[in-house]
C-alpha positions in Angstrom: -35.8 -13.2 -12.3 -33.7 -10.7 -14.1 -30.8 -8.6 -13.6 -32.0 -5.0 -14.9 -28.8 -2.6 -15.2 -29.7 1.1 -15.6 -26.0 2.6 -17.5 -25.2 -0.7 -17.9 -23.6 0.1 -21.1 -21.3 2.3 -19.2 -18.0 1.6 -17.7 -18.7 -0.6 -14.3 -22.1 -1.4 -16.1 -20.7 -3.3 -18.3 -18.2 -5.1 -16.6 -21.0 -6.0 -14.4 -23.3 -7.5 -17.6 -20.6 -9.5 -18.6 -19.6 -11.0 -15.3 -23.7 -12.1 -14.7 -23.4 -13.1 -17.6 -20.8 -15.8 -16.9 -23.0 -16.7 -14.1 -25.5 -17.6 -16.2 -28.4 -15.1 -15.6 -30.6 -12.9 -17.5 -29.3 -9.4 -18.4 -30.8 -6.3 -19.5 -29.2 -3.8 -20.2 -30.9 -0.1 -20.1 -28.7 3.1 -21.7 -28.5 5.9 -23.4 -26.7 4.7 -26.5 -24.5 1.2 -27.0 -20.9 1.2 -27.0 -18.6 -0.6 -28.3 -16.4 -2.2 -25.6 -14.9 -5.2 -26.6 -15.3 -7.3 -23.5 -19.1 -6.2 -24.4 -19.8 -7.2 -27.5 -18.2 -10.6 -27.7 -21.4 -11.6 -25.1 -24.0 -9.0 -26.5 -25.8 -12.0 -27.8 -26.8 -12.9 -24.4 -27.9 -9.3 -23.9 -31.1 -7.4 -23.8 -30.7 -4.5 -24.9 -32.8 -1.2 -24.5 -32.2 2.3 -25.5 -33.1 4.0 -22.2 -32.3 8.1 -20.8 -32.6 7.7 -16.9 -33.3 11.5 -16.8 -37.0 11.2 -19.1 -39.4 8.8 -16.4 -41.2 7.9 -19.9 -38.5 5.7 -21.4 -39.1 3.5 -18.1 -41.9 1.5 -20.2 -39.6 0.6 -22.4 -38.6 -2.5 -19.6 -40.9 -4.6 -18.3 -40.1 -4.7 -14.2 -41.1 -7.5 -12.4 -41.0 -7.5 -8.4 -38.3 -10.3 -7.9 -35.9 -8.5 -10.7 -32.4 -7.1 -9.8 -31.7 -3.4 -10.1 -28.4 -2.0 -10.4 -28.1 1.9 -11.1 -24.7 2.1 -12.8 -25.8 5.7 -14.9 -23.8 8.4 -13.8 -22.5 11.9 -14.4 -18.4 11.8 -13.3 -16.2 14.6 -12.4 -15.0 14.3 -16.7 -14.8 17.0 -18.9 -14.2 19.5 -16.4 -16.6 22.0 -16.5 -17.4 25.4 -15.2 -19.2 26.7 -12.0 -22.4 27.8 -13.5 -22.5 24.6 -15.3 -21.9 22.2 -12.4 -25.6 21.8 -11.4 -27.4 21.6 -14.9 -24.5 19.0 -15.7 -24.4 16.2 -12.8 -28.1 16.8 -11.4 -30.0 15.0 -13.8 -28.8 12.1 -14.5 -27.3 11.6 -11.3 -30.0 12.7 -8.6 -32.9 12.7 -10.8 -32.4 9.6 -12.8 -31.9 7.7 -9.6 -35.3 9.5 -8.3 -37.0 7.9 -11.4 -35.4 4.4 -11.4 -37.4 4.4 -7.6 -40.0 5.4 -9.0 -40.1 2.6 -12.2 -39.4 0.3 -9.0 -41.7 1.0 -6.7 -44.4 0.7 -9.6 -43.6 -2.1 -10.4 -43.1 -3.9 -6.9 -39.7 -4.4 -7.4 -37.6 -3.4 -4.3 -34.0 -4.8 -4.8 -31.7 -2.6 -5.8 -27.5 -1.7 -6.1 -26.4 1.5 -6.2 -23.4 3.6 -6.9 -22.5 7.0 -5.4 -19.2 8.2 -4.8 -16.4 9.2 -2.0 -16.6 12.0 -2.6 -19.8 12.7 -0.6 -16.9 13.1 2.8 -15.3 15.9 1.7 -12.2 16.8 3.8 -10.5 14.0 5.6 -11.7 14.2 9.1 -10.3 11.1 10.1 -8.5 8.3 8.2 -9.2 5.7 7.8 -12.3 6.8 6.0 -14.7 4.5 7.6 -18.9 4.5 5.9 -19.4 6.6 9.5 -17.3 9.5 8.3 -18.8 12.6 7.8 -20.0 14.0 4.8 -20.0 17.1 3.6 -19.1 17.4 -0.3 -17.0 19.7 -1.6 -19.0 20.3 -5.1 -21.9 19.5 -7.1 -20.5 15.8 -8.1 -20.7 14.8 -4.4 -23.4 16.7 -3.5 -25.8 15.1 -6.4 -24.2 11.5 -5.3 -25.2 12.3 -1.5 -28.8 13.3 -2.4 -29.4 9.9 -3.7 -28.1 8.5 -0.1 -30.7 10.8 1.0 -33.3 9.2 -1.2 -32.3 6.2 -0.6 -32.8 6.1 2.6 -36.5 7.6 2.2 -37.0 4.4 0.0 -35.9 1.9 2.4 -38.7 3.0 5.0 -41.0 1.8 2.3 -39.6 -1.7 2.3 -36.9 -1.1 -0.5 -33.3 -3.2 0.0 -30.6 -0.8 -1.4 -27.2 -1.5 -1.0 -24.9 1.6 -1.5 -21.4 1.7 -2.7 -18.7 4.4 -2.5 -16.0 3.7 -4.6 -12.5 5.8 -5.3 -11.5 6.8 -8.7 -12.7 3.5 -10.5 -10.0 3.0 -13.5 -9.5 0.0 -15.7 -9.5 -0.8 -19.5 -12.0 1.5 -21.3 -11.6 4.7 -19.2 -8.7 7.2 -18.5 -10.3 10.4 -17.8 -7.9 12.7 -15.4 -5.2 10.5 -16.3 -4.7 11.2 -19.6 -3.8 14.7 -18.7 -1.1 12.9 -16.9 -0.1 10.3 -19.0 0.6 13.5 -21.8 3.0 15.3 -19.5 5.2 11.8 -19.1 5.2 11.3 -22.6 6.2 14.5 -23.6 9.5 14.2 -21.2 7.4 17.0 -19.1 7.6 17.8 -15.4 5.2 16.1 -13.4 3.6 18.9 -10.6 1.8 17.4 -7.6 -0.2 19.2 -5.1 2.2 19.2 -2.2 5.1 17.4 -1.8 3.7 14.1 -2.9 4.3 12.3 0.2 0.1 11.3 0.7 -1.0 7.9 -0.6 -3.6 8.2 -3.5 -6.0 5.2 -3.7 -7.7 3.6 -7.0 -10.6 0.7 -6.9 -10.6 -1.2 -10.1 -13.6 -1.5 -12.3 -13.4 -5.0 -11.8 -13.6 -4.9 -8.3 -16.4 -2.4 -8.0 -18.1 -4.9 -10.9 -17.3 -8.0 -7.7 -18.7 -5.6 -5.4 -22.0 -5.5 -6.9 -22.5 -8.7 -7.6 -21.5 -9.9 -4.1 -24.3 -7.8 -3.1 -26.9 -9.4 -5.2 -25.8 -12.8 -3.4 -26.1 -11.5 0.0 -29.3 -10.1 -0.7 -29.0 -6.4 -1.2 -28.2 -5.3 2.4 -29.0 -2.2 3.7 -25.9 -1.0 4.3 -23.5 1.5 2.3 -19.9 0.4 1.6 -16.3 1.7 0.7 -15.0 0.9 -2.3 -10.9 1.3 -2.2 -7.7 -0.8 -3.0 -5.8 -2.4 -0.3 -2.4 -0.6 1.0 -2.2 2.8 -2.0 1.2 3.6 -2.1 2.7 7.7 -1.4 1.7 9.8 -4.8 5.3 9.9 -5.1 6.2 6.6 -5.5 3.1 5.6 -7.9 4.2 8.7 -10.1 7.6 7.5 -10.1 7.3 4.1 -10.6 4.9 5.3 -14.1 8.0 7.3 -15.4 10.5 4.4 -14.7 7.9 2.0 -16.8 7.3 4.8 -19.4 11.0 5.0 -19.9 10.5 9.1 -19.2 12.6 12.2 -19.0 9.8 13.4 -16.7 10.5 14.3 -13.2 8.4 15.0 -10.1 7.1 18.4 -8.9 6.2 19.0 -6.2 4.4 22.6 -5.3 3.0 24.0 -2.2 -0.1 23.0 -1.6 -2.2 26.4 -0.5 -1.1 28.2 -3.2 -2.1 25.9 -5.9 -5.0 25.4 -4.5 -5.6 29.0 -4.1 -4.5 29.8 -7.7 -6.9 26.6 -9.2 -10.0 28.4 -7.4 -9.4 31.3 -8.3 -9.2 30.2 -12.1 -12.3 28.5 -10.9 -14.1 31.4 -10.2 -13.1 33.4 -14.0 -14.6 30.1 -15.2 -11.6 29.0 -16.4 -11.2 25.3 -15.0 -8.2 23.3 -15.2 -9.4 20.8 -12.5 -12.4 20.6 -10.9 -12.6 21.9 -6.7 -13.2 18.0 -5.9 -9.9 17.0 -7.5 -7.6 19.5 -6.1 -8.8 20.5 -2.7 -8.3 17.2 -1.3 -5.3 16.2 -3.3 -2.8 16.3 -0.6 -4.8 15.0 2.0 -4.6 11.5 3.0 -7.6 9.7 2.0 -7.7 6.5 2.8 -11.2 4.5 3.0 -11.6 1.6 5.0 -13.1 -1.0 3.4 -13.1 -3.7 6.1 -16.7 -4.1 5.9 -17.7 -5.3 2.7 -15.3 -7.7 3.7 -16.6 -8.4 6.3 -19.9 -8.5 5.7 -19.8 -9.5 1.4 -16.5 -11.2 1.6 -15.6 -8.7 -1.0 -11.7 -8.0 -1.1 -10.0 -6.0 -3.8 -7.7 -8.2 -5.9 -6.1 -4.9 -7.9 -2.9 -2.9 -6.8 -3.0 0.9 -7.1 0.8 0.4 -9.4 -0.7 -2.0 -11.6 -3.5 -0.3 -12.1 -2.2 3.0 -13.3 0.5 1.1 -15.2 -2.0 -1.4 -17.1 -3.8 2.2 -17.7 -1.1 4.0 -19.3 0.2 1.2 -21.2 -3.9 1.1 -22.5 -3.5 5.0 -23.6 0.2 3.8 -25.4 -1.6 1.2 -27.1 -4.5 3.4 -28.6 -1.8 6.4 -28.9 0.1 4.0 -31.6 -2.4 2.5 -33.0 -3.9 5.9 -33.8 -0.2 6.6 -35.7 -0.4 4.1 -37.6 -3.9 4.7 -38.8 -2.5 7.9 -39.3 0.3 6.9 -41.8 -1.7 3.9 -43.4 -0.1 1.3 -42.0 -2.8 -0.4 -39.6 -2.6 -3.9 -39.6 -5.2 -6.0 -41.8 -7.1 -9.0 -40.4 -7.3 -12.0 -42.1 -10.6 -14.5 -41.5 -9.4 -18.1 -41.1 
């Protein structure tokens, strides 16, 4: 048996690979390109890896599948760059619907019928009622969610033939490798700027951490890939106000909290949305001052998977990341990056 991880070379992907790893089992690894994540390469030794695009069904030869193997889809399309209505579909739908569509198919070729997949929260939409239990509704605001719930959808066609899928729906996954939205953020403390928030701030904001969405999966492999879906969250997320300010006061900032009202903004974002001039995409802001909250009581429950991560260390650990690179990009700059010595 092998562990087979489609994107694994991606962000939870290769947490993942390097925490089977340290379990002692055979991973391959199946992406577009390799990266060069640190945590990564110290093990890529013990890695197969194969140059794979989820999106082209021939490239699925390029991995032998064998019926007991371990499938984790961890290739994904996220809501990073930002871009424009009439680009939304072309830009999430392949890799995201219609690589998933074709990792079933490699699997059900191949008699393989174990697999771990990632969609997104973002398949609820508008908070109907909190907490956010796996029952919630859905009903996606934009294409990201809407791609994500289509492969529920498929999912669930594939399980009447027998497949196991287990189903994950995580929050804003951050963690070392990855700021996405929040560099935007991160800019505006630096630079001593305000700080606007969609409403008054008084909502909490939850994060999941890479490596817990990486524990997740894995817990799911040991209980034998239920079929059930599964929140993905941290465990009591502070108001947006108090995680924002708590990032200044460890920044050392001039920076100070906006708060704005909420319909406008909202109304002014769509409407730049519509001239096709993005700032943030519809999934970002239309639910920002909502409380969103999942419950995640079941994969306790039934993985005895509990997030170890707090949302303030978390966004902390990730600005102090984006300080670290900032720096050591001036000092590259100005020739005075620091020169290694072998011993």
């Amino acid at each position: 048996m092998k562990h087979i991880i489609y994107g694994g070379d991606g962000f939870v992907g290769s947490y993942l690979a390097a925490q089977l790893m340290k379990d002692g089992e055979k991973v391959v690894v199946g992406d577009i390109k390799r990266s060069d994540h640190a945590h990564y390469q110290s093990k890529k030794n013990a890695v197969e890896f194969v140059t794979l695009d989820v999106t082209k069904p021939e490239d699925f030869d390029k991995i032998e599948i064998k019926p007991d193997d371990a499938i984790y889809n961890m290739s994904a399309i996220m809501l990073s760059p930002i871009v424009t209505r009439a680009e939304r579909y072309d830009f999430f739908w392949p890799v995201n619907f219609f690589g998933t569509r074709n990792i079933l198919n490699a699997m059900e070729k191949s008699g393989a019928k174990n697999l771990v997949h990632f969609t997104t929260d973002m398949i609820y939409g508008h908070t109907i009622f909190n907490p956010m239990s796996e029952d919630h509704p859905v009903a996606p605001i934009g294409e990201y969610g809407a791609s994500k719930l289509a492969t529920e959808v498929l999912a669930a066609e594939w399980r009447e033939k027998g497949f196991n899928i287990s189903l994950f729906r995580p929050r804003l996954i951050i963690g070392p490798g990855r700021l996405g939205i929040l560099e935007k953020l991160f800019k505006l403390i630096d630079y001593n700027l305000p700080v606007p928030m969609i409403g008054s701030g008084k909502n909490p904001y939850q994060f999941i951490s890479v490596f817990d969405c990486a524990e997740a999966a894995r817990l799911a492999w040991k209980a034998g890939f239920p079929n059930e879906a599964y929140n993905l969250g941290s465990t009591n997320p502070p108001p947006v106000r108090k995680l924002l300010g708590d990032l200044i006061k460890e920044a050392n900032s001039w920076s100070v909290l906006l708060p704005t009202p909420a319909p406008l903004v909202k109304m002014t974002l769509n409407m730049l949305d519509w001239m096709n001039m993005p700032i943030m995409d519809p999934e970002q802001y239309m639910i920002a001052d909502e409380v969103c909250i999942l419950d995640c009581s079941k994969g306790e429950r039934e993985l005895g998977w509990v997030p170890q991560y707090r949302d303030e260390d978390m966004l902390i650990s990730a600005y102090r990341e984006y300080r670290a690179n900032k720096d050591a990009d001036n000092d590259t700059a100005h020739g005075t990056a620091p020169t290694s010595e072998a011993t």
